[in-house]
N, C-alpha and C positions, 0 to 999 in steps of 0.2 A: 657506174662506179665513179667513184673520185668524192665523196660525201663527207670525207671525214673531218672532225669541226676544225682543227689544227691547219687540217690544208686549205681548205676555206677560207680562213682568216688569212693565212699567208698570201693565199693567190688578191688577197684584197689590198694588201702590205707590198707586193708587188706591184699593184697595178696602179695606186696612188696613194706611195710612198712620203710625199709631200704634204696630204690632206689632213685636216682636222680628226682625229678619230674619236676621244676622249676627253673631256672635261668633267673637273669633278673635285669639287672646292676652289682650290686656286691652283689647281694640276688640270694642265693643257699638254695633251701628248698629241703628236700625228703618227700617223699609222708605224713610220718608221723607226718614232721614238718608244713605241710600243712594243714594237717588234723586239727591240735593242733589249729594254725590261724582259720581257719575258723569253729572250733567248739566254740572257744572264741568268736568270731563275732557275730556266730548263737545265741549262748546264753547272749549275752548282748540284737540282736534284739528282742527276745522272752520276755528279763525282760521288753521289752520299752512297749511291747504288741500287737509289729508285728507278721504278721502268714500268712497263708493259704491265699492267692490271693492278698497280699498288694504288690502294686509295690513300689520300692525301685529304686530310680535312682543310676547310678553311674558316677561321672565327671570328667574325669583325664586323663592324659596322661596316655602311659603305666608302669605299676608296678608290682610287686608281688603282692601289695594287691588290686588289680585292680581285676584280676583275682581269690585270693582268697575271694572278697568280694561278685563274684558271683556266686561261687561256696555255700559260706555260705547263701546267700538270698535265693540259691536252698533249701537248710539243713531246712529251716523254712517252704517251701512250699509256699514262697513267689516269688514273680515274679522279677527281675534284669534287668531294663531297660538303655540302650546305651546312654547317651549324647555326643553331636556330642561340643567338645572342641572348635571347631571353630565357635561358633554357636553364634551370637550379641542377646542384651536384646529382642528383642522382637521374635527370635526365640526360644529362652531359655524359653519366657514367653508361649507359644503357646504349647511347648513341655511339659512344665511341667504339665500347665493345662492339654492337654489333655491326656498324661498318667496318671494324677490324682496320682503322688506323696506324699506319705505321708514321707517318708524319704530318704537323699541322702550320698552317702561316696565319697568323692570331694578331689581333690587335694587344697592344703591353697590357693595357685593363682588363683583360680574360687572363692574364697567366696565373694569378691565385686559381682561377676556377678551375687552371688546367691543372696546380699543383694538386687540387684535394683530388682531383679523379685519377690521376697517372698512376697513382699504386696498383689502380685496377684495370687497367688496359697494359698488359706489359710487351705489348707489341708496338705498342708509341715509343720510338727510337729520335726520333728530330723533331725542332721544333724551331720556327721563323719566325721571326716578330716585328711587327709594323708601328712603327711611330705613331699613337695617334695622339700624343698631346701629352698624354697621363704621367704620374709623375709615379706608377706602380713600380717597385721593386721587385725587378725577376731574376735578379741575378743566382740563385738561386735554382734556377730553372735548365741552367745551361744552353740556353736559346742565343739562336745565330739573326743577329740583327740583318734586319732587310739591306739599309745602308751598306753592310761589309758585304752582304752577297752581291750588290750591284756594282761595289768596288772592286770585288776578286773575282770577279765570272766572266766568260768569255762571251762578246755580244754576237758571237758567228752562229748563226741557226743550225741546232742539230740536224744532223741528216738521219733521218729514219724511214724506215719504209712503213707507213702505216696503215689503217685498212679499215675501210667501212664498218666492222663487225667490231671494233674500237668499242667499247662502254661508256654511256655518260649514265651516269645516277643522280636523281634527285631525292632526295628525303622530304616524305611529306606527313604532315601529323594528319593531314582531313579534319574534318568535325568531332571524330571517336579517335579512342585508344592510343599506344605508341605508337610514335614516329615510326614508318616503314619504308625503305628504298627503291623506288621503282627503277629499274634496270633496262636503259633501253641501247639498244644497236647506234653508232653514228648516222647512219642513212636514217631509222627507220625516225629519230627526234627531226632529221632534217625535215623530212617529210612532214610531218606532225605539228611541228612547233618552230624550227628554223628558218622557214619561206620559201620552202624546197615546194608550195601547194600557193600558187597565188588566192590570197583568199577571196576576190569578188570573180573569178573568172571561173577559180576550181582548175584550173590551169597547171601541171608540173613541169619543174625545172628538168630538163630532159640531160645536162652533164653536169661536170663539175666546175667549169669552167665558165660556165652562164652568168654567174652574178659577179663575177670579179669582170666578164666584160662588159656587163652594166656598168659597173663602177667606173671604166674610164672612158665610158661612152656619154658620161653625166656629168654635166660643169656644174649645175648646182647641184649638189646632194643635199638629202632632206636629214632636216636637225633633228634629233627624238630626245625630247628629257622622261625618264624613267624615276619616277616617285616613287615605286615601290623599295625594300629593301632586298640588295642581292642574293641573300638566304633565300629567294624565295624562285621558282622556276620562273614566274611570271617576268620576273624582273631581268634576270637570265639572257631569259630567249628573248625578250625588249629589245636587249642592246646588242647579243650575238647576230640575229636578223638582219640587223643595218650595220654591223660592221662586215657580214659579208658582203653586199652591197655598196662601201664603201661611203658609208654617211659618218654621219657625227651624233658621236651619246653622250648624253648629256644626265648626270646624275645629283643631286643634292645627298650631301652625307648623312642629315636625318631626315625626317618631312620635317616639316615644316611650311603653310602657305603661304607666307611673305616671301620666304627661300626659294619657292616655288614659282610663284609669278614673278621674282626678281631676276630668276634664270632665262624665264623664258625670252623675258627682254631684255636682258643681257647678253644670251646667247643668240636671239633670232630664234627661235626652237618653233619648230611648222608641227611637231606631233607631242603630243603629252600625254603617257599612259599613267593609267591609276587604277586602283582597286576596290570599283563601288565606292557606294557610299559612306565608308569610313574615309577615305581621301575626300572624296566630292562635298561631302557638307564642308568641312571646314574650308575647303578654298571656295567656297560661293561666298560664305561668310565672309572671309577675308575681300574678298570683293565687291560685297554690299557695303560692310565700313569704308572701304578704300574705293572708291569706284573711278579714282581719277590716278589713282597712285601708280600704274604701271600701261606701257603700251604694250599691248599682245597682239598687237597686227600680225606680225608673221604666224599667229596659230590658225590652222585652221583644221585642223583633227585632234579629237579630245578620244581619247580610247582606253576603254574600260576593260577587265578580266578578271576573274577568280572569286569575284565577288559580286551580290548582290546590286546592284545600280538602279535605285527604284526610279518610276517615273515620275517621282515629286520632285526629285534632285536633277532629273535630268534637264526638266523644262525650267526650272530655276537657272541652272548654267545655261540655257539658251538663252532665255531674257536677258541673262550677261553680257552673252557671247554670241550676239545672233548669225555672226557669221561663221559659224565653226560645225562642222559635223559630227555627231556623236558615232563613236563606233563600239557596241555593247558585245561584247564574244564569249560564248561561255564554252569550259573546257578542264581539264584538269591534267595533274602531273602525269595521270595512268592514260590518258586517253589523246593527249592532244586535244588541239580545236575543232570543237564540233557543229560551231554554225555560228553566226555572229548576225547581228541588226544595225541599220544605218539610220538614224534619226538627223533629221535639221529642223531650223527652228518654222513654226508651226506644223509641223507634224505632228502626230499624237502617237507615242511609243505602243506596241501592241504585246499585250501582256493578255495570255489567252484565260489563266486561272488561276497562277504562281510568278514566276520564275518570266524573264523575256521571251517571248515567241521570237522564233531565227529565223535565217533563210540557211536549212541546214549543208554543213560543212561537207566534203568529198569523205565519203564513206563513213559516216553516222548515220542511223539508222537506230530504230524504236526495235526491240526486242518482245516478243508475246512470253509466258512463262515457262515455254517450250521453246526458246530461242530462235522463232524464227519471225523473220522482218514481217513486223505490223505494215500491213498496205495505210496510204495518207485515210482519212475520211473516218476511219472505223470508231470510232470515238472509245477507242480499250486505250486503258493506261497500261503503258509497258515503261521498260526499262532501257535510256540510255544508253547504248554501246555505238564501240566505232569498231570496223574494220582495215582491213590494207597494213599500213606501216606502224607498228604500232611494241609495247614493250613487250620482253623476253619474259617479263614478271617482273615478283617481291623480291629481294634479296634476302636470301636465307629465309623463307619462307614458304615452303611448296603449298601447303595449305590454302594458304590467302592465294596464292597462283592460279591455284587449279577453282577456287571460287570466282575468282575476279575474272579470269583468262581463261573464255570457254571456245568449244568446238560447237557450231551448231549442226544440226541437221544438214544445212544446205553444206556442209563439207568446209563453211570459212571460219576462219579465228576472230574471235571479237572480246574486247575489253570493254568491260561491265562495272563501270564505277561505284555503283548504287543509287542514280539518279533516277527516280521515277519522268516519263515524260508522255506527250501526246503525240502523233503524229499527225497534221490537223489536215483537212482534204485539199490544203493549195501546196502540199509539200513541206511547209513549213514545221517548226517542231516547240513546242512549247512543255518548257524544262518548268517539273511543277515542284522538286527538292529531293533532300536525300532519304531514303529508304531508312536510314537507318536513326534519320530522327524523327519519323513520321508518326503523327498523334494516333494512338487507335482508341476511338471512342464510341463507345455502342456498337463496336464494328465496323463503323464509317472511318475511313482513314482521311486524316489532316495534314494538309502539309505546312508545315510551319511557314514558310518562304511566303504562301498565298496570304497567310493570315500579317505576318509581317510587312508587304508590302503595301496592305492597305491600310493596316494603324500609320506606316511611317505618310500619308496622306492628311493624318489629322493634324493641323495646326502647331498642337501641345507636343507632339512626340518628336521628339530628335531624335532618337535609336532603338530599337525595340530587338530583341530576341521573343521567342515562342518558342514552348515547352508544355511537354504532357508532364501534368499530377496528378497522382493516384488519386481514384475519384469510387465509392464505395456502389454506387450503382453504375456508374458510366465506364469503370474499368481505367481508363484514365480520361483528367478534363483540360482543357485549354489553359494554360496559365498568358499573359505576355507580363515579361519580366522589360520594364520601361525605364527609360533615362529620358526625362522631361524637358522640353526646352528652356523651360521658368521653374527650375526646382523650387524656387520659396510658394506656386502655385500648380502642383502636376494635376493632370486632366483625372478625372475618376473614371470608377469600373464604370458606371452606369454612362457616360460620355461617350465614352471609347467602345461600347457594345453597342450606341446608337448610330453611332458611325460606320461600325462593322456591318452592323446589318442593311445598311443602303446597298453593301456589295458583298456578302456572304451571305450565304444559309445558316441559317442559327446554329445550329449544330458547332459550328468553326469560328465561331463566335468567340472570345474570352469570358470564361466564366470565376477566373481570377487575376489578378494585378498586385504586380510585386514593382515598388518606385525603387529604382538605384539611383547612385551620384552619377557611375558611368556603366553603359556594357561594355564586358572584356571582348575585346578581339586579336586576333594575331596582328603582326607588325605590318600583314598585307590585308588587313581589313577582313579575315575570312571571320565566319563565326564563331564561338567560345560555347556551344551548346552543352558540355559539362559543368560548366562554371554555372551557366546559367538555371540548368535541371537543381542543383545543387542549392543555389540560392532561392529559388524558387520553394525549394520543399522545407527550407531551414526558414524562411518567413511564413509559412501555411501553420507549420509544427507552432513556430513563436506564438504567432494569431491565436491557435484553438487553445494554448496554455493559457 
């Protein structure tokens, strides 16, 4: 017992009080001053007569009080749900309603967005609002600025008695359909995603007490800047992780790669996580033009999640950065981390036929179509799942529950993302993509992810998505929908097919090519695979016209 994220963070606020905890623009808080925030917060939501299981949105770029606002929603035993900033009225309308919102802490530039949806969520009762610059008029709005709640709140920590069985929810869009809430227990994300599981040992924290007395048993604590945006779980658990532990998070408000490597040696920052290679190309970039512009000595772990991180990008930031270790983890909102790869520079990342080969994670495991664990060597592709600690479900969704959330044979519970994968004979596990965008041509199935990590190898290609198009004999055929390096010269079909076939079977081949300015991705770099289906079939139709 004792796992819950509120108490965690406290016992880390007690034990070094003094320390750097947060930086994030030109907002430098220590644990203390943290604490003080988000005990003011708690106790304004407690006077409103939020509590125990109310979800509280949060809409905003990133900030200090981004961060301390859900920390504080934890302090109440209330739940802190993710809005996705990029999200139009009727996604906003959809979100709101179905986490069932009763109050939100928003950046001043969302409160139009919040005005056109409020008619339709009539359960939204309060609303907080964060200075971030904008000169939006919300008066209109009736919203309690941040500044007066930190002026009228009491800094004395609520006393609650709260309980591992506490809810954290994250909302996740995935590659398909609406946004859906994954619903997990406090223990069961610690375990999963908080570092409640040392990832190179497979090791668990055995109390509650463990990392807060790391924390003052540690004079240097390790600096983390976190690139991703905190909409996003990845970014989250980044910064929760090390503040139970008592380090320092370090965040830039947009990306930005200048912003990026100017933190890091600004800050001293020893880890810097990012999302594939929508983060990675551009900061390699920034540091091929720049290559004297910033010192990054104190880095020396660079750590990737929730996205793609091909090996053209990874060994480009080696030659950078040859003294820094790559750490690759692949995992998701529903499942946690399911295994992770350590690369340095001259090594050669090992990609078995898609997706990174892992050393896999404590209770991941390959699924057969009868659910039960693929042994390593068999060369069947199965499916992705983990066991042990793991979520309750979808929120308001039994459906998706009972799909995603099975019982197997062997009597254990396991979360089934839709990731196809191998289980390879050294134990290792090699994640080939998702089920659910998988090409089927002639009956051979494709995985987009294989076919994309080896276009983004060619030269010409800076970013590529893969997609199946209706194909009158093949049922469907390979499209890659490409964003060129040198748009005023993109590589052709016949270039990029020559290339495929050094390391594909024809089959998995591209047998069309669609040039964009950009491909769309999420703020975390995940992929846009409806956009890209979309686009794809809307130049094929253009062409035959």
């Amino acid at each position: 017992m004792g796992f819950n994220i509120a108490d965690l963070f406290e016992r880390a606020v007690d034990a070094v009080p003094d320390r750097l905890a947060l930086v994030c623009g030109d907002r430098r808080l220590t644990y203390a001053e943290f604490e003080e925030e988000a005990n003011r917060l708690a106790n304004h939501l407690l006077a409103e007569g939020f509590g125990h299981g109310d979800h509280i949105g949060i809409y905003g770029q990133n900030s200090a009080e981004w961060l301390v606002a859900m920390v504080a929603i934890f302090k109440i035993r209330a739940v802190p749900i993710n809005i996705n900033f990029r999200y139009v009225e009727d996604e906003l309308a959809y979100l709101f309603d179905n986490a069932d919102l009763v109050a939100v802490v928003h950046d001043r530039q969302y409160g139009p967005h919040i005005a056109a949806v409020r008619p339709r969520v009539p359960g939204l009762r309060h609303l907080i609002e964060v200075d971030d610059g904008s000169d939006v008029d919300t008066s209109a709005l009736g919203t309690v600025a941040w500044d007066d709640v930190m002026a009228s709140s009491s800094p004395e920590r609520p006393v609650l008695e709260r309980s591992d069985d506490d809810h954290y929810v994250i909302y996740t869009g995935g590659t398909t359909g609406m946004p859906k809430g994954v619903v997990w227990r406090h223990e069961d994300v610690f375990y999963a995603l908080g570092g409640g599981v040392d990832a190179y040992t497979n090791e668990r924290v055995t109390h509650g007490f463990q990392l807060a007395e790391k924390a003052a048993s540690t004079e240097n604590p390790m600096i983390s800047l976190n690139t991703p945006p905190l909409m996003h779980g990845a970014a989250q658990w980044g910064a929760l992780r090390f503040l139970f532990e008592g380090g320092t998070v370090v965040f830039v408000p947009r990306f930005d790669p200048a912003a990026v490597w100017t933190a890091v040696e600004r800050d001293h920052v020893n880890t810097l996580m990012i999302t594939g290679d929508a983060m990675a190309r551009p900061l390699v970039e920034a540091l091929e033009e720049h290559p004297d512009a910033w010192d990054l000595s104190s880095l020396f772990v660079l750590s990737s999640s929730a996205a793609i991180f091909s090996p053209t990008v990874k060994e480009q930031m080696l030659d950078l950065l040859p003294n820094i270790i790559i750490v690759d983890a692949i995992g998701s909102s529903e499942s946690g981390m399911n295994g992770m790869a350590v690369q340095t520079k001259g090594q050669t990342a090992t990609h078995g036929g898609g997706g990174p080969t892992v050393q896999a994670g404590r209770d991941a495991v390959v699924l057969d179509d009868d659910l039960n664990p693929l042994p390593p060597g068999t060369g069947v592709v199965g499916k992705l799942a983990r066991g042990g600690n793991i979520p309750i479900g979808y929120y308001k969704d039994p459906e998706k529950t009972a799909a995603n959330f099975v019982v197997a044979p062997d009597g254990n519970r396991y979360v089934v993302a839709g990731d196809f994968a191998l289980h390879e004979a050294d134990g290792t596990i090699t994640l080939l993509g998702r089920g659910s965008v998988c090409i089927n041509s002639g009956g051979e199935k494709i995985y987009p992810e294989e076919v994309e990590g080896v276009l983004k190898d060619h030269p010409e290609v800076y970013d590529t998505l893969v997609v199946g198009v209706p194909d009158d004999r093949w049922g469907q055929a390979v499209c890659a929908v490409v964003q060129p390096r040198h748009p005023e010269a993109p590589p052709s079909l016949d270039e990029l097919n020559a290339h495929c076939r050094q390391h594909l079977a024809a089959y998995k081949t591209p047998k069309h090519l669609v040039v964009v300015d950009e491909v769309v991705r999420s703020p975390a770099g995940k992929p846009d695979y409806p956009w890209a289906a979309e686009v794809a079939k809307a130049a094929l139709a253009s062409a035959e016209a």
